[in-house]
C-alpha positions in Angstrom: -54.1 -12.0 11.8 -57.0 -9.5 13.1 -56.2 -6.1 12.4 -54.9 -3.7 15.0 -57.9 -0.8 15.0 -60.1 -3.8 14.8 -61.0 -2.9 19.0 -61.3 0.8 18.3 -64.7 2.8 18.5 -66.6 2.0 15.1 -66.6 6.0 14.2 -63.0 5.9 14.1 -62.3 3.1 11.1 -63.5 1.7 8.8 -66.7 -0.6 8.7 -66.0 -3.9 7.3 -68.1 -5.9 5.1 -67.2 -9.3 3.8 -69.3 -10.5 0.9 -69.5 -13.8 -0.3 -71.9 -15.9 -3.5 -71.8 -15.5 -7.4 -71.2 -17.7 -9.9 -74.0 -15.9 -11.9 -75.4 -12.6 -11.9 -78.0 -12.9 -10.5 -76.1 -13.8 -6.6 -73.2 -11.1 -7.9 -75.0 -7.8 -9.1 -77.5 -7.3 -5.8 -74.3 -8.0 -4.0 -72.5 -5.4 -5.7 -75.5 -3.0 -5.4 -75.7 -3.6 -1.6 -71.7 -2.7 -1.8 -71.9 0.5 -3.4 -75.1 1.8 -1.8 -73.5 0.8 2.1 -70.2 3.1 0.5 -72.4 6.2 -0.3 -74.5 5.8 2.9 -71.3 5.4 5.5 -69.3 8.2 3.4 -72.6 10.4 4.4 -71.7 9.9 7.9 -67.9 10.7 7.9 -66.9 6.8 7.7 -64.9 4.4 5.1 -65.9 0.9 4.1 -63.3 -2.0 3.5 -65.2 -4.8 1.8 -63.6 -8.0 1.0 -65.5 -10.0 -1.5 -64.7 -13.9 -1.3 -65.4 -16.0 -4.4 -64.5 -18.8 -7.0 -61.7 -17.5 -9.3 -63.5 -18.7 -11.9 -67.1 -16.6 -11.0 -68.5 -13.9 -12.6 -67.9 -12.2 -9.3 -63.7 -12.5 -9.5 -64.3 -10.4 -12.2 -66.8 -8.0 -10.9 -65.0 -7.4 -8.0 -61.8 -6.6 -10.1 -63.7 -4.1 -11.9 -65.0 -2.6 -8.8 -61.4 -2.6 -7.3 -62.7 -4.8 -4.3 -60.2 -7.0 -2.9 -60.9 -10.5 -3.6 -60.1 -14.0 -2.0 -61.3 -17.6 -2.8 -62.1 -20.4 -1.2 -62.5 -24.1 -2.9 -66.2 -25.0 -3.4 -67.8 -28.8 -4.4 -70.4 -29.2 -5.8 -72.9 -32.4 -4.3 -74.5 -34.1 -7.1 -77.9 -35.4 -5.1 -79.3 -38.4 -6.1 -82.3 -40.7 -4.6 -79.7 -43.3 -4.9 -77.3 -43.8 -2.2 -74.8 -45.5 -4.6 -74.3 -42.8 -6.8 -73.8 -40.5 -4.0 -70.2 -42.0 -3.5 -69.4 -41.5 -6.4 -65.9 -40.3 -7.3 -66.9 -36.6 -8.3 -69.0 -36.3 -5.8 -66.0 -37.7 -3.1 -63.6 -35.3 -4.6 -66.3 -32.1 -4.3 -66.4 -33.7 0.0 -62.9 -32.9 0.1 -63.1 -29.7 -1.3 -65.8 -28.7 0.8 -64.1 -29.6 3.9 -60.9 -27.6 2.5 -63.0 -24.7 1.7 -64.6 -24.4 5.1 -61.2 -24.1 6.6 -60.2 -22.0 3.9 -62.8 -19.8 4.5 -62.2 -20.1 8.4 -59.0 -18.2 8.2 -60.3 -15.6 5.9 -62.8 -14.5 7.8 -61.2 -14.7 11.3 -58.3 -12.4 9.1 -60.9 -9.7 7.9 -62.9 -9.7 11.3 -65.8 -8.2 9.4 -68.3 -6.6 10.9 -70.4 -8.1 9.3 -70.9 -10.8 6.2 -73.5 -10.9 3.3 -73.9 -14.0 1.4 -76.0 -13.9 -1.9 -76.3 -17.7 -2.8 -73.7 -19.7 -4.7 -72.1 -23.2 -3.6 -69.1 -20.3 -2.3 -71.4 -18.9 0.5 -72.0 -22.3 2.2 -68.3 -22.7 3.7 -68.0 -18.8 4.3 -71.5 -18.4 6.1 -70.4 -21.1 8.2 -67.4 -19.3 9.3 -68.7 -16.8 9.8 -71.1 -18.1 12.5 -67.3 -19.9 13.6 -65.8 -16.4 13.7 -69.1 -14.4 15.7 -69.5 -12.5 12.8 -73.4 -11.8 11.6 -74.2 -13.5 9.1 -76.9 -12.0 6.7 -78.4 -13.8 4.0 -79.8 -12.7 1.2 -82.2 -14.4 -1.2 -83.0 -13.2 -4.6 -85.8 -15.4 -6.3 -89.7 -16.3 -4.9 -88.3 -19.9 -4.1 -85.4 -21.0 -1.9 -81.7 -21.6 -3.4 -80.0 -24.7 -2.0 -77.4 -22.4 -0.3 -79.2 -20.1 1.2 -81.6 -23.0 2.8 -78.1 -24.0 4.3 -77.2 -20.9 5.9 -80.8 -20.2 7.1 -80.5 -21.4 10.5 -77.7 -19.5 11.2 -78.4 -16.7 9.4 -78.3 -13.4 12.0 -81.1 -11.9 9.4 -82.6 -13.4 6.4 -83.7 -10.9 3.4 -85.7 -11.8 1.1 -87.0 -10.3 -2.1 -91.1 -11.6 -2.1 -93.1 -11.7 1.5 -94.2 -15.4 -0.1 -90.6 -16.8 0.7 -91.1 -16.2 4.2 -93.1 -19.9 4.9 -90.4 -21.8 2.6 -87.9 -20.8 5.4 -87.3 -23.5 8.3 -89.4 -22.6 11.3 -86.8 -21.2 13.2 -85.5 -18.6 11.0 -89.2 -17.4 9.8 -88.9 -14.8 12.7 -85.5 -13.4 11.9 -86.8 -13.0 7.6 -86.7 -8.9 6.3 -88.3 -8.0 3.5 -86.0 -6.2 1.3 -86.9 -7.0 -2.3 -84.0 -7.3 -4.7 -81.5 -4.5 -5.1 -81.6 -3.2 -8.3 -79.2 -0.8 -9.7 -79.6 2.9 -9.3 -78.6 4.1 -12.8 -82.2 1.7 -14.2 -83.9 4.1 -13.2 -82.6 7.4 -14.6 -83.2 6.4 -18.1 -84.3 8.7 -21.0 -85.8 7.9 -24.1 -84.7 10.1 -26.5 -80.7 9.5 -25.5 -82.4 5.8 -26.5 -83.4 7.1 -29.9 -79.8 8.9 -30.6 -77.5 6.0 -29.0 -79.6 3.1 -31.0 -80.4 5.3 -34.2 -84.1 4.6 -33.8 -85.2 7.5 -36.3 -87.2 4.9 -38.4 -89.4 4.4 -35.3 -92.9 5.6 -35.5 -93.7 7.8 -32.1 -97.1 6.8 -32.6 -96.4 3.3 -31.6 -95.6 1.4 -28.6 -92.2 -0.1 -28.5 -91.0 -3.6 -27.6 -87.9 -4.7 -26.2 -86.9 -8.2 -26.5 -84.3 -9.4 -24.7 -82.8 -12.6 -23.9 -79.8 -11.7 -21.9 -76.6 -10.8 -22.7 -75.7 -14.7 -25.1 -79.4 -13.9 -26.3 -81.9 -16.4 -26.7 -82.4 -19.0 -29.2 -86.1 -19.6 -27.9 -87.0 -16.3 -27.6 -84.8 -15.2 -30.8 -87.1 -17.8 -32.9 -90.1 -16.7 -31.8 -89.9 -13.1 -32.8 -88.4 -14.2 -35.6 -91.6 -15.6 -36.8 -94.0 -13.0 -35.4 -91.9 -10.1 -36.8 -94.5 -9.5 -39.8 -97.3 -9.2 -37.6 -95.3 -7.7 -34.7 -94.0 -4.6 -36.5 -97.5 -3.5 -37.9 -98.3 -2.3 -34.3 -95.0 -1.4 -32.7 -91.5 -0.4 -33.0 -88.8 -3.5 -31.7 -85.9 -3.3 -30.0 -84.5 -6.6 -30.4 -81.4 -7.6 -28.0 -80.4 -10.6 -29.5 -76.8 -12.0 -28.5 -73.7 -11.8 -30.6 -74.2 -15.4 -32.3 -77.8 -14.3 -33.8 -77.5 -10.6 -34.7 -76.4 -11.8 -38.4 -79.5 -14.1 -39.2 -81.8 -11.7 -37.6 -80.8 -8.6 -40.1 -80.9 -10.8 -42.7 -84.4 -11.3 -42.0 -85.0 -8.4 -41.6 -83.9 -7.0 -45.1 -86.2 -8.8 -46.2 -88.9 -7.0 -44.8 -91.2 -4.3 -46.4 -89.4 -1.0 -45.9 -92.1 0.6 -43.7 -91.6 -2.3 -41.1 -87.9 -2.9 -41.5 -87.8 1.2 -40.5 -89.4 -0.1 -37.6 -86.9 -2.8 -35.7 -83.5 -2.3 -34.8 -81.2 -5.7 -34.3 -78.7 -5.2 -31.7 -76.2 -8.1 -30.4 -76.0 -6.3 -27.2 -77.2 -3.4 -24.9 -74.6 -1.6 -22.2 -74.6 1.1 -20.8 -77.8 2.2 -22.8 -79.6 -0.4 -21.4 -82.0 2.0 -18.9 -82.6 4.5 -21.7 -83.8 1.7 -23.4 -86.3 0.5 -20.6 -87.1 3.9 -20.7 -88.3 3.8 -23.8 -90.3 0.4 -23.9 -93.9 -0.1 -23.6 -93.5 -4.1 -23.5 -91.0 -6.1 -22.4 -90.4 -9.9 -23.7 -88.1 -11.3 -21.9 -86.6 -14.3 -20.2 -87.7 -14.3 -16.0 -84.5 -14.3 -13.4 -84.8 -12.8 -10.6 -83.0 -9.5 -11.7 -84.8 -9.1 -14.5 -87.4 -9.4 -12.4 -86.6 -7.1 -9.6 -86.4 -4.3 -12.7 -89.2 -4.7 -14.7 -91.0 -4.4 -11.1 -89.3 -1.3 -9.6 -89.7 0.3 -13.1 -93.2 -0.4 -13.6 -92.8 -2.0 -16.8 -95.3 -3.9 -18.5 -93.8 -7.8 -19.7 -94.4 -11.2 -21.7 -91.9 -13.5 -19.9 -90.7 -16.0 -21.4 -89.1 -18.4 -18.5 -85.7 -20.2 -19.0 -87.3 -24.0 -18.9 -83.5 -25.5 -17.6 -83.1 -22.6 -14.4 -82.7 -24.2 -11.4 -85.3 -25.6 -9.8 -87.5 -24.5 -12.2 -87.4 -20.9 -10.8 -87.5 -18.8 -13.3 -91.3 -20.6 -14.1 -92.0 -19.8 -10.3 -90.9 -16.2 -11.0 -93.0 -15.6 -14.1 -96.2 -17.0 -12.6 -95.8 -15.2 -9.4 -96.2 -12.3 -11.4 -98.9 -13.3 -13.7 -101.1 -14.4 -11.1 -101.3 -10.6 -9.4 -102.0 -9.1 -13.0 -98.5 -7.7 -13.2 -97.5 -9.8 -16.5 -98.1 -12.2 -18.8 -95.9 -16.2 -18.4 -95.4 -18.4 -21.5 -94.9 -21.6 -19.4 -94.9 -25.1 -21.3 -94.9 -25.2 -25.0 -94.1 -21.6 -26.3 -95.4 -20.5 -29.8 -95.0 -17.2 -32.2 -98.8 -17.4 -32.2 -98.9 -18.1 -28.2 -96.4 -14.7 -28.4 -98.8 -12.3 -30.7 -101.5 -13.1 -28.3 -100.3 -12.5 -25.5 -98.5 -9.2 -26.5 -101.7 -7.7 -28.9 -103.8 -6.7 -25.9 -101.1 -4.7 -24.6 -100.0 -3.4 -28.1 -103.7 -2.1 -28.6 -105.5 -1.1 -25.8 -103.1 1.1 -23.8 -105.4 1.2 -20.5 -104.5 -2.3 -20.3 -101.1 -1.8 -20.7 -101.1 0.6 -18.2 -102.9 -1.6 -15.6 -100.2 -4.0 -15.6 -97.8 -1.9 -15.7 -99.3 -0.4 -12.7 -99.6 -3.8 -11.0 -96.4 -4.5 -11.6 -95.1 -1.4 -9.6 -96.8 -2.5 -6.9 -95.0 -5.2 -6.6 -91.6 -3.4 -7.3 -89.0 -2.6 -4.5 -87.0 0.2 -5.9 -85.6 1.1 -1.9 -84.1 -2.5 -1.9 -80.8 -1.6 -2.1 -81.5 0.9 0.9 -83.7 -1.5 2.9 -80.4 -4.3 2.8 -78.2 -1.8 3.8 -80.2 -1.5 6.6 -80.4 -4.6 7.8 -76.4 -4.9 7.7 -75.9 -1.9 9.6 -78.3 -3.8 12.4 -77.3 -6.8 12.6 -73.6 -5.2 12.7 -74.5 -2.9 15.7 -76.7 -6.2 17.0 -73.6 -8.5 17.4 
């Protein structure tokens, strides 16, 4: 049922953003960014936001959204299984995931004709197929948003009928279909605001660094919030070597944090001074950026998106199995303007103390990339998004 101040001048309620995709972090957090950064800028001006964020129950973003205290709804998703094949695409999973797309369209039909938003944002996941849809159904704008350098399934979906398409790298542009190349804005990838207000010394006292040498750089490792097994294993082995130039910060995940310090202990005292294990960074997490010189880590697009607005130079280490391969894409987009170093293929400790001892050493290189990096940083991309909303709402 549409609302009754739905036909009232915009100044006088509420705007109204629905916001669909998740099922991992990286389609939930630049969603939740663009949420909170539309909130400040409207509240500027005098005016509320009602945002209606429609998921999976099962998603990262249910709970995000809970946290947030944004009103959520879901629609049922499927998920087709392609195959060169034509047999196997019958199959009976991938007949039960039809159904459930057809449901979910109509599902997501009525919720948006409900809301009557102003306008929708979809962020990628299976979830924003069916609601971009309606949305173009309903006369709302759609505006998609694409996080990585290559092209998710569902956005390539929703492109055609996509009011505006954002995306976070100008070379995305010619993967889009012809048609929708004119309507592309280049946002970047919102990152969130508190990254960039980190300090190193709160770093120092949250963490306990007070082994750390100040004459050294400092590493961070991290592998994302499970950790890494890879990436774990390599440092593992480079760790001797490793702490003879620098200080390490080493987020390792909850499963590995036991094995690690045992290693550790078993350092010489000077070096063991030197590294800090830690199953898991929070809300220190941009004091700790902060404070890092090099950063090894895996190569999603968030990760991504912060290392570059920071400035921060990295040895990425890409997550082989990410879909379609991206997080390889990501990594050598970088590398190939200068702005950081990709392990792709068969990783090594030795591959890892070569690529890291030039920037451990010679801190004009280390600059330079870092530098390079920057440049290809959006920090504004939250703002830029937010922008494009607000016209393609005032568009429609």
């Amino acid at each position: 049922m549409h609302r009754a101040d739905h036909h009232q001048p915009a100044a006088a309620r509420p705007f109204r953003l629905l916001v669909t995709g998740g099922g991992t972090g990286g389609h939930t957090y630049p969603a939740l960014t663009a949420v909170r950064t539309l909130r400040a800028r409207l509240g500027a001006a005098g005016q509320g936001l009602e945002v209606l964020w429609v998921g999976t129950a099962e998603g990262l973003e249910a709970r995000v959204a809970a946290n947030e205290g944004i009103p959520f709804a879901t629609v049922a998703t499927g998920k087709i299984r392609r195959s060169s094949n034509p047999l196997k695409m019958a199959s009976p999973a991938n007949v039960r995931d039809m159904f459930r797309v057809v449901r979910g369209i109509l599902q997501a039909r009525k919720v948006v004709a409900d809301f009557a938003p102003d306008v929708v944002l979809a962020t990628g996941g299976y979830v924003a197929v069916p609601v971009g849809r309606a949305a173009g159904r309903c006369g709302a704008p759609l505006v998609v948003h694409e996080q990585t350098v290559r092209l998710g399934l569902a956005n390539r979906m929703l492109a055609r009928i996509a009011a505006r398409f954002a995306v976070s790298s100008e070379s995305t542009v010619p993967l889009l279909p012809e048609g929708a190349r004119a309507r592309a804005v280049v946002t970047g990838n919102p990152v969130r605001p508190e990254v960039f207000h980190g300090v190193p010394a709160k770093a120092v006292e949250a963490l306990g660094l007070y082994g750390f040498d100040p004459h050294l750089p400092t590493v961070y490792v991290t592998g994302g919030a499970q950790g890494s097994l890879q990436i774990n294993g390599l440092v593992e082995e480079a760790l001797p070597w490793l702490l003879t130039g620098a200080n390490v910060v080493h987020q390792c995940g909850a499963a590995h944090a036991d094995g690690l310090r045992a290693r550790a202990a078993a350092l010489p005292p000077h070096l063991a001074a030197r590294y800090l294990v830690t199953p898991f960074v929070g809300p220190e997490l941009p004091d700790v950026l902060a404070l890092a010189d090099v950063v090894v880590s895996r190569s999603g697009a968030g990760t991504i998106a912060e290392l570059t607005a920071l400035g921060k130079a990295s040895v990425l280490v890409p997550l082989a199995s990410s879909a379609g391969n991206e997080q390889a894409h990501n990594a050598g987009h970088l590398q190939d303007s200068g702005a950081a170093v990709a392990l792709l293929g068969e990783v090594t400790a030795d591959g890892l103390c070569r690529a890291v001892a030039p920037l451990l050493s010679d801190p004009s290189r280390r600059a330079e990339m870092a530098h390079r990096a920057r440049a290809q940083g959006r920090p504004d991309a939250a703002e830029r998004l937010v922008d494009v909303l607000l016209e393609a709402a005032a568009a429609k």
